[in-house]
C-alpha positions, 0 to 999 in steps of 0.5 A, spaced: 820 084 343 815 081 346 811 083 352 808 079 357 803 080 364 800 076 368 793 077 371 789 073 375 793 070 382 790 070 389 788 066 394 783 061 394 782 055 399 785 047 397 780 044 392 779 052 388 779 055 382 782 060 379 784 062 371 791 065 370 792 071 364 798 072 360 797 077 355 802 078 350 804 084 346 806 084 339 803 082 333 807 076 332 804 072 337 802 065 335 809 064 331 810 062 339 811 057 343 808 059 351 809 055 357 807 057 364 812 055 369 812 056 377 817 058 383 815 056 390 819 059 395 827 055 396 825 052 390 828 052 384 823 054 378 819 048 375 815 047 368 808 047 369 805 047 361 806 049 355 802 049 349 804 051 341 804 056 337 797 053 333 794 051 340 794 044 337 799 041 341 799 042 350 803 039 354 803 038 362 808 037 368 805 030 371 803 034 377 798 038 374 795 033 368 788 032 369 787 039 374 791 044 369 788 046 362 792 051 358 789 055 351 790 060 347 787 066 343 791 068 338 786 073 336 787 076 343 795 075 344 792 071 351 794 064 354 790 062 359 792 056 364 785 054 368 787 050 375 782 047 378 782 042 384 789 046 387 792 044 393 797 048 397 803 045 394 800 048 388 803 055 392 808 059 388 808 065 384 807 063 376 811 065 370 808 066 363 814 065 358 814 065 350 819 062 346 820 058 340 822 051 341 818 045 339 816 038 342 814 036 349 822 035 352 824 041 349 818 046 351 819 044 358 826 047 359 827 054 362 832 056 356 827 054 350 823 061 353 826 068 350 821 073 354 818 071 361 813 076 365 814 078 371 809 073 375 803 072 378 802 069 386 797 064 388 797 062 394 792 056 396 790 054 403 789 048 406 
């Protein structure tokens, strides 16, 4: 069983920053695969970024590259996503999830994730 909580939501004003934490329980943690993901509300929920195991491979949703980064700590059991730049389209309560798919396609699919946290709401105002 893995655990997972996220830290670090808020609200910040259109072109803000904020860091999401995702901290993992467990001493399994690089054996996974982690993916952030985001629901706005009515909407369904949508990949945002993943990143393996290593932390050598990272993948991005096209609406995010470039603003977003993910890492990892494996010393820490953490993963991070970094948003930068962020827009009030980027409003929703985000996910951290970990699973054990590979590859850019799959880890951007909902069902490759095994344990999801509970969510973090950013708001971001114009």
């Amino acid at each position: 069983q893995v655990q997972l909580v996220e830290y670090g939501g808020g609200l910040v004003q259109a072109g803000g920053s904020l860091r999401l934490s995702c901290a993992a329980s467990g001493r399994t943690f690089s054996s996974y695969a982690m993916g952030w993901f985001r629901q706005a509300p009515g909407k369904e929920r949508e990949f945002v970024a993943a990143i393996s195991g290593s932390g050598r491979n990272t993948y991005y949703a096209d609406s995010v590259k470039g603003r977003f980064t993910i890492s990892r700590d494996n010393a820490k059991n953490t993963v991070y996503l970094q948003m930068n730049s962020l827009k009030p389209e980027d409003t929703a309560v985000y996910f951290c999830a970990a699973g054990t798919g590979r590859g850019s396609l799959t880890l951007r699919q909902t069902y490759v994730y095994n344990y999801w946290g509970q969510g973090t709401r950013v708001t971001v105002s114009s």
